[in-house]
mmCIF file as gemmi writes it, N, C-alpha and C atoms, coordinates in Angstrom:
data_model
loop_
_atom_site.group_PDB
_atom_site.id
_atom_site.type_symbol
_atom_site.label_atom_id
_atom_site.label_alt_id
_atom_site.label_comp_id
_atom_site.label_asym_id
_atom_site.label_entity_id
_atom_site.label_seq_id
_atom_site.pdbx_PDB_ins_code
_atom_site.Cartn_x
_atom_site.Cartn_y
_atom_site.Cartn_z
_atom_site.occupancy
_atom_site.B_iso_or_equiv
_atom_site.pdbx_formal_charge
_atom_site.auth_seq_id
_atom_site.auth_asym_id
_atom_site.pdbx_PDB_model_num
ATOM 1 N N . UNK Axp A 1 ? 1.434 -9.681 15.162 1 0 ? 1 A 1
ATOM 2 C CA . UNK Axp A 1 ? 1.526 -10.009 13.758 1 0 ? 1 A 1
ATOM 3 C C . UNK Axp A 1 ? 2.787 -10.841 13.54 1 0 ? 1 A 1
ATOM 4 N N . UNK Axp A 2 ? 2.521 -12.261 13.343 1 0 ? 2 A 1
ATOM 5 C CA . UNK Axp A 2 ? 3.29 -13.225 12.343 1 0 ? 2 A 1
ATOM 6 C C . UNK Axp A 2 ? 4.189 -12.738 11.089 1 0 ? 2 A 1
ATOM 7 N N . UNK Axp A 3 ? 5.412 -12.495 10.831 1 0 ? 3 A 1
ATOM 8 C CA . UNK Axp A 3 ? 5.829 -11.864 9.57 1 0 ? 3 A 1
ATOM 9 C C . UNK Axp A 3 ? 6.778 -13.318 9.144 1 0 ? 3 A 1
ATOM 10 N N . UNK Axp A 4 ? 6.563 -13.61 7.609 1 0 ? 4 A 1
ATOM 11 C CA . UNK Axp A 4 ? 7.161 -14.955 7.516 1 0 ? 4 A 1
ATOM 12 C C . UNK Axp A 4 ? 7.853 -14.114 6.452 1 0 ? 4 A 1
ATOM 13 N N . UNK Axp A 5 ? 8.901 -14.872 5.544 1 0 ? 5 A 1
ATOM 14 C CA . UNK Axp A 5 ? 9.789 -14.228 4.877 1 0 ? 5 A 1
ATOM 15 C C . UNK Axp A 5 ? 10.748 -15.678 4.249 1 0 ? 5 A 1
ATOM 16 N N . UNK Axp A 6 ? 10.86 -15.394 3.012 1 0 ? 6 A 1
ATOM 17 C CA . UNK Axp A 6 ? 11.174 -16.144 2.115 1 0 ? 6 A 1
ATOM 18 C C . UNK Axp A 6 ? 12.088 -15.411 0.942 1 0 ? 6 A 1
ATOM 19 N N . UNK Axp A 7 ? 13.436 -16.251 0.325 1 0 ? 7 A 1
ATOM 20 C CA . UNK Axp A 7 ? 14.204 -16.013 -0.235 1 0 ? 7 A 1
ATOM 21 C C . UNK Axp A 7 ? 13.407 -15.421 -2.183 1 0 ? 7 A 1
ATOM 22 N N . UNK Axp A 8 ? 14.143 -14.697 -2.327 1 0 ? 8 A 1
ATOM 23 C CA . UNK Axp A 8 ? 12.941 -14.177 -3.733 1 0 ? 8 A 1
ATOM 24 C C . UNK Axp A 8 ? 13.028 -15.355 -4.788 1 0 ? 8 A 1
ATOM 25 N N . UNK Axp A 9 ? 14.142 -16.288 -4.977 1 0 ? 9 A 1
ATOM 26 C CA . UNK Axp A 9 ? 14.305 -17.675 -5.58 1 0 ? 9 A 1
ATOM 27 C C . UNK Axp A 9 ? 13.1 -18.192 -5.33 1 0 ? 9 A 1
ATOM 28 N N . UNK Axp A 10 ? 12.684 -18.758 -3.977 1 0 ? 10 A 1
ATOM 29 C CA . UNK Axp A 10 ? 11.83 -18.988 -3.501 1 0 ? 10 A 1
ATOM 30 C C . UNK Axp A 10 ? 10.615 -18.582 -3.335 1 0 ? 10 A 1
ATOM 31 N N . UNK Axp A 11 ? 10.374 -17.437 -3.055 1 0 ? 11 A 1
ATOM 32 C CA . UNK Axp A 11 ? 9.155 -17.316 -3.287 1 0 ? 11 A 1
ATOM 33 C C . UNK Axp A 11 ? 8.454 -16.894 -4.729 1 0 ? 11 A 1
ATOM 34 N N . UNK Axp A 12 ? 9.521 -16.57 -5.677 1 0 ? 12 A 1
ATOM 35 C CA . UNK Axp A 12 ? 9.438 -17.058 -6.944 1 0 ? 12 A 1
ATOM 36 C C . UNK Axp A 12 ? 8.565 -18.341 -7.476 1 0 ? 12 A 1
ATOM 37 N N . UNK Axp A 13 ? 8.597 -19.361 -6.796 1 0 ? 13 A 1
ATOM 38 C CA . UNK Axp A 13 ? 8.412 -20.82 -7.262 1 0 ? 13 A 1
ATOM 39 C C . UNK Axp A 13 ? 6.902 -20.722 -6.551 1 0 ? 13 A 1
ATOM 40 N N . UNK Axp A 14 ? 6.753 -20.447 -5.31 1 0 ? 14 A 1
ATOM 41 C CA . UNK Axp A 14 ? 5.516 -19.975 -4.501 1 0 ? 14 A 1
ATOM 42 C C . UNK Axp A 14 ? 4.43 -19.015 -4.782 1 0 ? 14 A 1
ATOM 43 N N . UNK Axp A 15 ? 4.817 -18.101 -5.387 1 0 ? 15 A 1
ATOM 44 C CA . UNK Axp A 15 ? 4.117 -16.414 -5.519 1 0 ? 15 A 1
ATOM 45 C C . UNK Axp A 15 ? 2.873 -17.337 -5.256 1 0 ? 15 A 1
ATOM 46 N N . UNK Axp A 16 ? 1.949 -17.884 -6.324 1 0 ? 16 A 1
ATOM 47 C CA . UNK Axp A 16 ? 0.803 -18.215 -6.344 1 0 ? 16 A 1
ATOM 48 C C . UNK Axp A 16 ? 0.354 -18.26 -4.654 1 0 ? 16 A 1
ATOM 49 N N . UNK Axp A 17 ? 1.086 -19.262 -4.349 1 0 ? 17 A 1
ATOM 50 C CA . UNK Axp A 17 ? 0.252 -19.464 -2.768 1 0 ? 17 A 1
ATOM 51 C C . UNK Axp A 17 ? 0.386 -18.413 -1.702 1 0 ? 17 A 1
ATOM 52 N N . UNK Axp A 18 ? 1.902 -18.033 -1.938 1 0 ? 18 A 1
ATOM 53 C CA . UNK Axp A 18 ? 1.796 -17 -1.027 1 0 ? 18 A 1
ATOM 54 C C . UNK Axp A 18 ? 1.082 -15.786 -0.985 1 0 ? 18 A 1
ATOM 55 N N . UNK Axp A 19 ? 0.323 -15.281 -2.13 1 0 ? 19 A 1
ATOM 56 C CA . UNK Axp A 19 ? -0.441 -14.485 -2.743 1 0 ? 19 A 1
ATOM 57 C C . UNK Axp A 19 ? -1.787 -14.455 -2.088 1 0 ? 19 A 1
ATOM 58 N N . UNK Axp A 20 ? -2.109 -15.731 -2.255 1 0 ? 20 A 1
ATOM 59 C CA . UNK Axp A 20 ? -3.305 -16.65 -1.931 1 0 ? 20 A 1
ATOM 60 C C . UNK Axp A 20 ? -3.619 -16.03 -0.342 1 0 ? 20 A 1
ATOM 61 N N . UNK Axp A 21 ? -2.052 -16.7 0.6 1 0 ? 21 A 1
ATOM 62 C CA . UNK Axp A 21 ? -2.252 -16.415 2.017 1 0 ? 21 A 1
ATOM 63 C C . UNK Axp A 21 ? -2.701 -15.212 2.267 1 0 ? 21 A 1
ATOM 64 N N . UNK Axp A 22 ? -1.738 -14.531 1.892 1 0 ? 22 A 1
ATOM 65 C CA . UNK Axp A 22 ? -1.632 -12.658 2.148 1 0 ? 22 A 1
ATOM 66 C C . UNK Axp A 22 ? -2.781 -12.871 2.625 1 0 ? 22 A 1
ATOM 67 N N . UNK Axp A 23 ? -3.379 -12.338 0.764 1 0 ? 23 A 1
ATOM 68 C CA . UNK Axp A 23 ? -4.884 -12.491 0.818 1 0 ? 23 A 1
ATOM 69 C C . UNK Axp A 23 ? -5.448 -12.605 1.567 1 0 ? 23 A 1
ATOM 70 N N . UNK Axp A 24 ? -5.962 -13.892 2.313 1 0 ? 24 A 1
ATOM 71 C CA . UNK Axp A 24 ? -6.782 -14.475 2.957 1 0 ? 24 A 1
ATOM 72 C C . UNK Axp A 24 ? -6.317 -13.801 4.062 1 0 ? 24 A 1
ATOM 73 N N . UNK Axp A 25 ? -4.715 -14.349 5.206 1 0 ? 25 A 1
ATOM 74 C CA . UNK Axp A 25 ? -4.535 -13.86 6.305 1 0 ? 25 A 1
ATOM 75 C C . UNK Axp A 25 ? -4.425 -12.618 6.744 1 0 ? 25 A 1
ATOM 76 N N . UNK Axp A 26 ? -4.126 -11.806 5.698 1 0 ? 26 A 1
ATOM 77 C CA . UNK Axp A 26 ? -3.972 -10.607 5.967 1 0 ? 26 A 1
ATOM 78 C C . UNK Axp A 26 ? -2.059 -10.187 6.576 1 0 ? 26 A 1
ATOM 79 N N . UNK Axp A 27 ? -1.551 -11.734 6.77 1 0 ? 27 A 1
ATOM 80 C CA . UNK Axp A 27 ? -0.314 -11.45 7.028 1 0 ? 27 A 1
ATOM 81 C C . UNK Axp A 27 ? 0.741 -11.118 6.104 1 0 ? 27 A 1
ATOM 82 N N . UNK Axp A 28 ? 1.936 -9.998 6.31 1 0 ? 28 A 1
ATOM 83 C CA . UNK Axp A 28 ? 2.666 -10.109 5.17 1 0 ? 28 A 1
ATOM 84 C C . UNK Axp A 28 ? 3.693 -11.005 5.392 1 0 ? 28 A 1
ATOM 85 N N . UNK Axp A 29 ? 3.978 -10.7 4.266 1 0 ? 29 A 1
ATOM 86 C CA . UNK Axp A 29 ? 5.407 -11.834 4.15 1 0 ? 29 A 1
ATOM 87 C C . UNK Axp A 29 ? 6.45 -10.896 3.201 1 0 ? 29 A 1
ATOM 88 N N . UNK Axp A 30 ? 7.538 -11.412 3.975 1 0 ? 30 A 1
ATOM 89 C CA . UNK Axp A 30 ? 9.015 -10.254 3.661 1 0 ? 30 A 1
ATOM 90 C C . UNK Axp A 30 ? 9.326 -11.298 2.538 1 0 ? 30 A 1
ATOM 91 N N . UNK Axp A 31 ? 9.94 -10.513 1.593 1 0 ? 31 A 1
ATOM 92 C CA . UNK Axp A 31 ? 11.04 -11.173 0.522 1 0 ? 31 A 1
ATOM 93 C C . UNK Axp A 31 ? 12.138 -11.102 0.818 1 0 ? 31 A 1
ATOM 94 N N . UNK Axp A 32 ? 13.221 -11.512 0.865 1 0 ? 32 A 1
ATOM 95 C CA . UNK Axp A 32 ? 14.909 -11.345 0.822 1 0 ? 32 A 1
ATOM 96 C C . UNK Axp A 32 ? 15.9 -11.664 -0.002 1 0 ? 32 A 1
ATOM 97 N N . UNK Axp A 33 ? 16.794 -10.814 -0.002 1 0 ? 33 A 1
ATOM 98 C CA . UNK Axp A 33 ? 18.325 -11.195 -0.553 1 0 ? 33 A 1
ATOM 99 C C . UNK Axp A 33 ? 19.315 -11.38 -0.074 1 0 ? 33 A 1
ATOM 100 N N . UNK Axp A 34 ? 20.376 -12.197 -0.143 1 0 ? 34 A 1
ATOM 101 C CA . UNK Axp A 34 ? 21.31 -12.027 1.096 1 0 ? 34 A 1
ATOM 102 C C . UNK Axp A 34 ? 20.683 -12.139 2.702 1 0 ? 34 A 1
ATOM 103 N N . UNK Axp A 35 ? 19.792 -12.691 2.928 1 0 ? 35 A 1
ATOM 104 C CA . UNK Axp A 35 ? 19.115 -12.399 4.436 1 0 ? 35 A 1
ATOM 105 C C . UNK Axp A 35 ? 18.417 -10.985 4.591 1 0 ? 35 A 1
ATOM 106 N N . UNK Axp A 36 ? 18.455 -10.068 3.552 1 0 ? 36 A 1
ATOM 107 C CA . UNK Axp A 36 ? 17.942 -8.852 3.774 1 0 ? 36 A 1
ATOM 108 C C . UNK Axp A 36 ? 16.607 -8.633 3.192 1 0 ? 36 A 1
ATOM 109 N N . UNK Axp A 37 ? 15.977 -8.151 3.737 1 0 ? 37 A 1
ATOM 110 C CA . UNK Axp A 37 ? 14.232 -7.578 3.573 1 0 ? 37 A 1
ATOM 111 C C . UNK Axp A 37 ? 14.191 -6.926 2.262 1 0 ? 37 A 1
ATOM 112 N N . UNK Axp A 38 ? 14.175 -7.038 1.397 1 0 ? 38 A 1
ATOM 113 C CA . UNK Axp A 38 ? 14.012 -6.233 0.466 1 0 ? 38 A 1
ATOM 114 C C . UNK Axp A 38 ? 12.413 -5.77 -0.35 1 0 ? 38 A 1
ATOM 115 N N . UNK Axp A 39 ? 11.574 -6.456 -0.037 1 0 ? 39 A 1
ATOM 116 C CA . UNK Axp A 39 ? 10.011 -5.851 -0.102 1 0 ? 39 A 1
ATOM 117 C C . UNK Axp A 39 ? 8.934 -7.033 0.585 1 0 ? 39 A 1
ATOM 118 N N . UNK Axp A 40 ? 8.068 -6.383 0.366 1 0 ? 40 A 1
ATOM 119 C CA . UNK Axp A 40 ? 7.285 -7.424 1.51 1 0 ? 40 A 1
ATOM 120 C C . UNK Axp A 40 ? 6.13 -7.261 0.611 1 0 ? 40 A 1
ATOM 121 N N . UNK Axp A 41 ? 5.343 -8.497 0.904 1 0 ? 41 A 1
ATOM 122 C CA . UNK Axp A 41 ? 4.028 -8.816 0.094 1 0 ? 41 A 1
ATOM 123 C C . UNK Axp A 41 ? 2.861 -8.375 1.305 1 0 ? 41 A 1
ATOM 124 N N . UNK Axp A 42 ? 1.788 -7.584 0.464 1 0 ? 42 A 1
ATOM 125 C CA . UNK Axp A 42 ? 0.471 -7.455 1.463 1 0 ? 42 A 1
ATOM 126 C C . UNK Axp A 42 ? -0.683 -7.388 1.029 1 0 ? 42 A 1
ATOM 127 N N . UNK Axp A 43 ? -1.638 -7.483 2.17 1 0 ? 43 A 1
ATOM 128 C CA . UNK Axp A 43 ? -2.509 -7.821 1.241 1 0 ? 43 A 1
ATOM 129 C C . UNK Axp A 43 ? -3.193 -6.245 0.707 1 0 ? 43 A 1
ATOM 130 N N . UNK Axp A 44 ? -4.068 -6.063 -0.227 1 0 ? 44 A 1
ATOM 131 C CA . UNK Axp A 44 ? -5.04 -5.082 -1.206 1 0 ? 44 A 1
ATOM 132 C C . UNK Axp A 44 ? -5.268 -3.913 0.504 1 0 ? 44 A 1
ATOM 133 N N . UNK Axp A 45 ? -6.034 -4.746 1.213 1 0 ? 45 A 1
ATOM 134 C CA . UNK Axp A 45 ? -6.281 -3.817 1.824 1 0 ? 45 A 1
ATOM 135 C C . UNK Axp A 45 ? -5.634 -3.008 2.871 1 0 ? 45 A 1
ATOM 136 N N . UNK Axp A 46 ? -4.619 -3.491 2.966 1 0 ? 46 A 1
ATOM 137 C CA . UNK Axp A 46 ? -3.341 -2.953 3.725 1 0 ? 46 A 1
ATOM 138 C C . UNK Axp A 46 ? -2.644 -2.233 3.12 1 0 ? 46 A 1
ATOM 139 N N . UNK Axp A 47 ? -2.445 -1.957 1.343 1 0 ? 47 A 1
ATOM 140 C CA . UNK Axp A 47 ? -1.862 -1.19 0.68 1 0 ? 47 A 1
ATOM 141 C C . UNK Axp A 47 ? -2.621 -0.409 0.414 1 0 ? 47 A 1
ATOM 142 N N . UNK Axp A 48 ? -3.786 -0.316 0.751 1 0 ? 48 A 1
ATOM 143 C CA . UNK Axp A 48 ? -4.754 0.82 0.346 1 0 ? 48 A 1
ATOM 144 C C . UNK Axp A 48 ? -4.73 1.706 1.909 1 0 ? 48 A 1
ATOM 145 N N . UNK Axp A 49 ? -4.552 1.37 3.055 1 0 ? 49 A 1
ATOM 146 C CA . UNK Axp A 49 ? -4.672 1.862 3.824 1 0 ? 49 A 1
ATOM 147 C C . UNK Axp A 49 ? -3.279 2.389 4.357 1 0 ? 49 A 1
ATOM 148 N N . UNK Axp A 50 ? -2.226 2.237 3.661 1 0 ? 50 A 1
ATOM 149 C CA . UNK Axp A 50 ? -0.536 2.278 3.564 1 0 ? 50 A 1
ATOM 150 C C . UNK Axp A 50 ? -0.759 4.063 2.75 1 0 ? 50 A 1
ATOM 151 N N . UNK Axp A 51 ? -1.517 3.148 1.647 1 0 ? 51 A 1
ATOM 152 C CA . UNK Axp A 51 ? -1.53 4.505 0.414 1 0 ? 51 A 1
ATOM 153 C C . UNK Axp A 51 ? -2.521 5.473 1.606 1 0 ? 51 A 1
ATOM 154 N N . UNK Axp A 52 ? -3.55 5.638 2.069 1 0 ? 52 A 1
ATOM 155 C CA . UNK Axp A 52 ? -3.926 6.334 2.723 1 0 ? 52 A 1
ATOM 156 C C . UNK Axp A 52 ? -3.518 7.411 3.516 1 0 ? 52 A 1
ATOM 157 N N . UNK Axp A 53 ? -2.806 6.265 4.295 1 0 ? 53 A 1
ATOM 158 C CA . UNK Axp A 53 ? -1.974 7.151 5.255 1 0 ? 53 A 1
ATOM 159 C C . UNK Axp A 53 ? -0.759 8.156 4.842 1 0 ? 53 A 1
ATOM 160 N N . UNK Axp A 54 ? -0.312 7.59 3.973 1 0 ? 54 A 1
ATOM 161 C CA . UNK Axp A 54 ? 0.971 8.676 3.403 1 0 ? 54 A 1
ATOM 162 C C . UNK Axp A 54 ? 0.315 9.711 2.237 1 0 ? 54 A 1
ATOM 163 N N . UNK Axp A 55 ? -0.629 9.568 2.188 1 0 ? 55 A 1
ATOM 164 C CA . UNK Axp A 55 ? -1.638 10.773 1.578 1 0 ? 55 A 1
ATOM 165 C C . UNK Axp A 55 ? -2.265 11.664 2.434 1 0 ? 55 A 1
ATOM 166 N N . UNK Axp A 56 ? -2.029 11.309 3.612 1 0 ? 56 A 1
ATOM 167 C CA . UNK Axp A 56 ? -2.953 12.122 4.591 1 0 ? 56 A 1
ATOM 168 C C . UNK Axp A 56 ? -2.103 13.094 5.419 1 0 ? 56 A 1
ATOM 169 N N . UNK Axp A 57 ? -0.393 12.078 5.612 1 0 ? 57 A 1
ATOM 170 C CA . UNK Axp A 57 ? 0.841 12.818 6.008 1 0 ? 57 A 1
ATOM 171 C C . UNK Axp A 57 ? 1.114 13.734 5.332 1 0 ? 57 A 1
ATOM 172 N N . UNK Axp A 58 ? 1.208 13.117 3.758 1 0 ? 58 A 1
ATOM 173 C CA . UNK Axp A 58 ? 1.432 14.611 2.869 1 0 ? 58 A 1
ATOM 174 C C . UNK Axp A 58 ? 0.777 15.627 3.147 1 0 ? 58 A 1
ATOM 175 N N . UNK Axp A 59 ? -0.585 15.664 2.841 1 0 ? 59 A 1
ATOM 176 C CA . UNK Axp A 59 ? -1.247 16.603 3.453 1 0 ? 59 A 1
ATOM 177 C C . UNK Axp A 59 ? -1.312 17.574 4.195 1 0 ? 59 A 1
ATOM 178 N N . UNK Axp A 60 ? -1.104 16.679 5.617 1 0 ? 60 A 1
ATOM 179 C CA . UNK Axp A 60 ? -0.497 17.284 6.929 1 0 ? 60 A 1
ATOM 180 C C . UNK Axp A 60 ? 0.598 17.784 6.878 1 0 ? 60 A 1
ATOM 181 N N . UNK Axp A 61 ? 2.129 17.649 6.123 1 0 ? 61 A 1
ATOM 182 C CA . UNK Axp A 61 ? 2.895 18.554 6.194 1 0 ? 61 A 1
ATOM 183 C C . UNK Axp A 61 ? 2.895 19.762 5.431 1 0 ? 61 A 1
ATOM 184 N N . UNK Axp A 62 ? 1.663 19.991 4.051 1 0 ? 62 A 1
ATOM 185 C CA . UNK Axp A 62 ? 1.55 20.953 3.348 1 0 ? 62 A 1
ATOM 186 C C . UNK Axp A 62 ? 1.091 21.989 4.201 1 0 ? 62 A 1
ATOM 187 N N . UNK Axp A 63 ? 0.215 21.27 5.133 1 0 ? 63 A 1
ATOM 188 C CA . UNK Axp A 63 ? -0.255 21.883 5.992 1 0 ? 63 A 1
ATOM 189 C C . UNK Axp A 63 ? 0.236 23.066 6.943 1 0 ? 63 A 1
ATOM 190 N N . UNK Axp A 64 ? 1.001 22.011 7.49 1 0 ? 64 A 1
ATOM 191 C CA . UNK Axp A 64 ? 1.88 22.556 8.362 1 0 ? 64 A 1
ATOM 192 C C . UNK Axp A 64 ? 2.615 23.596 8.054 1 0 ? 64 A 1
ATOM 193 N N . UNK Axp A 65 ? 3.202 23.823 6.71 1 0 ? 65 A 1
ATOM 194 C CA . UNK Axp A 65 ? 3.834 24.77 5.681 1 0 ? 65 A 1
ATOM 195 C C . UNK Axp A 65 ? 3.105 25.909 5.261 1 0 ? 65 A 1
ATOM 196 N N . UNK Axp A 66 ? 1.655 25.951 5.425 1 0 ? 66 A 1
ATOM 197 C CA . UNK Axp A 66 ? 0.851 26.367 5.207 1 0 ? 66 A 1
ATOM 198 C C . UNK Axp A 66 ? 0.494 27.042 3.816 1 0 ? 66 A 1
ATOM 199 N N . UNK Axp A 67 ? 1.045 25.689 2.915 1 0 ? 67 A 1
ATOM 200 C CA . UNK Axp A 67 ? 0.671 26.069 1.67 1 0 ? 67 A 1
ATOM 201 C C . UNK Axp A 67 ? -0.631 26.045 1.054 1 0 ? 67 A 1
ATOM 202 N N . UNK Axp A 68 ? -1.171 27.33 0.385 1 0 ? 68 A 1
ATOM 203 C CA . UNK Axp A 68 ? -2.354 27.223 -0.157 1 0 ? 68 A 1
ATOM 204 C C . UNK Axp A 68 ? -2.832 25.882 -0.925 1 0 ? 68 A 1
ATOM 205 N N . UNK Axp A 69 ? -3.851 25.374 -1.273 1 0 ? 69 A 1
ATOM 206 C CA . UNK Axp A 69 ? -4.605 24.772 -1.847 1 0 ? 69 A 1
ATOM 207 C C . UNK Axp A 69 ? -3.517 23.099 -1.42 1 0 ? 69 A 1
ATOM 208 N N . UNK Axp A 70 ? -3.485 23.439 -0.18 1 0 ? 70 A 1
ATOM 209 C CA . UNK Axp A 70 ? -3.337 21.582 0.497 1 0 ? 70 A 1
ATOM 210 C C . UNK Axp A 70 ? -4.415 20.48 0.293 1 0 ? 70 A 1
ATOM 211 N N . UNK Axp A 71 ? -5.71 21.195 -0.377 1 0 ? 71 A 1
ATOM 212 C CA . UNK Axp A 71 ? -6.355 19.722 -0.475 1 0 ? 71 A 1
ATOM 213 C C . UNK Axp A 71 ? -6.608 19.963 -2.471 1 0 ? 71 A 1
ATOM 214 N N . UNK Axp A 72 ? -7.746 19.273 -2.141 1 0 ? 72 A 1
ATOM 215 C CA . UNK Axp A 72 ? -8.09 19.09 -3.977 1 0 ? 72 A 1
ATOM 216 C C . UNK Axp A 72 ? -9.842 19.894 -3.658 1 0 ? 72 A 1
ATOM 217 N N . UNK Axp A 73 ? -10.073 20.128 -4.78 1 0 ? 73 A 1
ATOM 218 C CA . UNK Axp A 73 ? -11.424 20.301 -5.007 1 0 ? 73 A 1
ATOM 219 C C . UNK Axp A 73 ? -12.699 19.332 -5.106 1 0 ? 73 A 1
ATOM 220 N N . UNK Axp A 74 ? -13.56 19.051 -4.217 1 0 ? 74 A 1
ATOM 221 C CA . UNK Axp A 74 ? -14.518 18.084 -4.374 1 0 ? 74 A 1
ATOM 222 C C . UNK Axp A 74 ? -14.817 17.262 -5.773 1 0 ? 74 A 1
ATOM 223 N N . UNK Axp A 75 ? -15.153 18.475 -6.634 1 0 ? 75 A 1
ATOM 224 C CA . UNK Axp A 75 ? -15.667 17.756 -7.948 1 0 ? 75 A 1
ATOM 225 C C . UNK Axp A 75 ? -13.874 17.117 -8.245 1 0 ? 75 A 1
ATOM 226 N N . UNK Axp A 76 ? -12.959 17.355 -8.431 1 0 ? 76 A 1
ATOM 227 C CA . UNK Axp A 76 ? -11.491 16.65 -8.391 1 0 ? 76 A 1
ATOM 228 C C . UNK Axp A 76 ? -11.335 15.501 -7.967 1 0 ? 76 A 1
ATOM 229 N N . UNK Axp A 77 ? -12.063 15.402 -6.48 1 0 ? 77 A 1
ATOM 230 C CA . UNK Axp A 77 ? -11.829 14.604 -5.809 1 0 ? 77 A 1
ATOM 231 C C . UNK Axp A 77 ? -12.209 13.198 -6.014 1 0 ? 77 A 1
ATOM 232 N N . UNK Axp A 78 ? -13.801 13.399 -6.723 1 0 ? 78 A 1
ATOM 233 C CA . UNK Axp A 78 ? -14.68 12.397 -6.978 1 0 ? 78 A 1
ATOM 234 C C . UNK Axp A 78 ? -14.429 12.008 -8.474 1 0 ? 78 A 1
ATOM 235 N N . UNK Axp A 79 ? -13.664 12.865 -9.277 1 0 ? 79 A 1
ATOM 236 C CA . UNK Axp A 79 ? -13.247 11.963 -10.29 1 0 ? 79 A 1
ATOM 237 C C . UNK Axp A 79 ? -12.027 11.405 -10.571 1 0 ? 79 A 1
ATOM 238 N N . UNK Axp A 80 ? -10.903 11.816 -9.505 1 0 ? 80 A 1
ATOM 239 C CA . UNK Axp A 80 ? -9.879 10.863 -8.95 1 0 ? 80 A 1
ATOM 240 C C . UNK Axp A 80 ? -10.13 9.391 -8.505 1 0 ? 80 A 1
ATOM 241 N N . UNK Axp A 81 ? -11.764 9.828 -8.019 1 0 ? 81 A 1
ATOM 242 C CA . UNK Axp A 81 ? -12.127 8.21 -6.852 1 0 ? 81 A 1
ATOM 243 C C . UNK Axp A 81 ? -12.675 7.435 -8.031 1 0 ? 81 A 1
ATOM 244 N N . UNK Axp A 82 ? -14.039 8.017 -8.779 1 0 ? 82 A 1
ATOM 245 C CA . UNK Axp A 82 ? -14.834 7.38 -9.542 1 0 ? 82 A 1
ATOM 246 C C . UNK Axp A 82 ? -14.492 7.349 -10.977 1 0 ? 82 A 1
ATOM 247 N N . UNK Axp A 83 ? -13.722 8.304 -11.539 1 0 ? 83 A 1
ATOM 248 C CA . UNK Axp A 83 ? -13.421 8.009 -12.94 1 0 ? 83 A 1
ATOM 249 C C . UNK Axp A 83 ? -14.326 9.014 -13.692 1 0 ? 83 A 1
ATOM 250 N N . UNK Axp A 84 ? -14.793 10.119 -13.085 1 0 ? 84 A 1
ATOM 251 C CA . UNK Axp A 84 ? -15.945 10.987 -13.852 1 0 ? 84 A 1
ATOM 252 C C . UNK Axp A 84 ? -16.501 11.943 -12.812 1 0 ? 84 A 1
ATOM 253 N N . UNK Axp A 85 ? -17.603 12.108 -13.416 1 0 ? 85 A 1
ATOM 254 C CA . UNK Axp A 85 ? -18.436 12.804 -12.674 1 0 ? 85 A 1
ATOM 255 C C . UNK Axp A 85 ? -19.062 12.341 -11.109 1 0 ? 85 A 1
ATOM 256 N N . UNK Axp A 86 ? -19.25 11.591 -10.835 1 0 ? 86 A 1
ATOM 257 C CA . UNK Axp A 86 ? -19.537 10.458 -9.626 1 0 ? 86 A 1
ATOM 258 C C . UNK Axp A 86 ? -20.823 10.335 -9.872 1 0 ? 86 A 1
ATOM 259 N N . UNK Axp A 87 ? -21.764 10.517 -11.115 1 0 ? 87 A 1
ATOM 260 C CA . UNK Axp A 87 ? -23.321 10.195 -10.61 1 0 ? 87 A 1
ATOM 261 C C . UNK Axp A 87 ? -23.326 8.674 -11.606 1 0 ? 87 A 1
């Protein structure tokens, strides 16, 4: 993985295209200040699978703790996902 990285001045003036790339390439691209990383652009489905994973860690350490009710309830679950009832 290619990581390109651009000053936030700069990619200020850019967002549009660089948005565009993500998108399409799937590559991110770092922002900076001072030469320093300060957030990085990605694309939808990489932040969904970011969000995934640190939902699944959580999980796993409730787990591990063995605190009761570490997950959610199905019907919960599906109106977290769908917005309702799911039918």
């Amino acid at each position: 993985m290619t990581e390109s990285s651009f000053p936030i001045a700069e990619a200020g003036h850019r967002l549009g295209v660089l948005v565009r790339e993500v998108g399409a390439s799937g590559e991110p691209v770092a922002l900076t200040e001072e030469g320093r990383t300060v957030a990085v652009l990605v694309s939808a489905a990489d932040f969904l699978e970011l969000q995934e994973l640190r939902a699944l860690a959580a999980y796993r350490e409730r787990q591990a703790l063995g605190e009761e009710g570490a997950g959610v309830p199905h019907s919960e679950a599906v109106q977290r996902v769908f917005g309702g009832d799911g039918t």
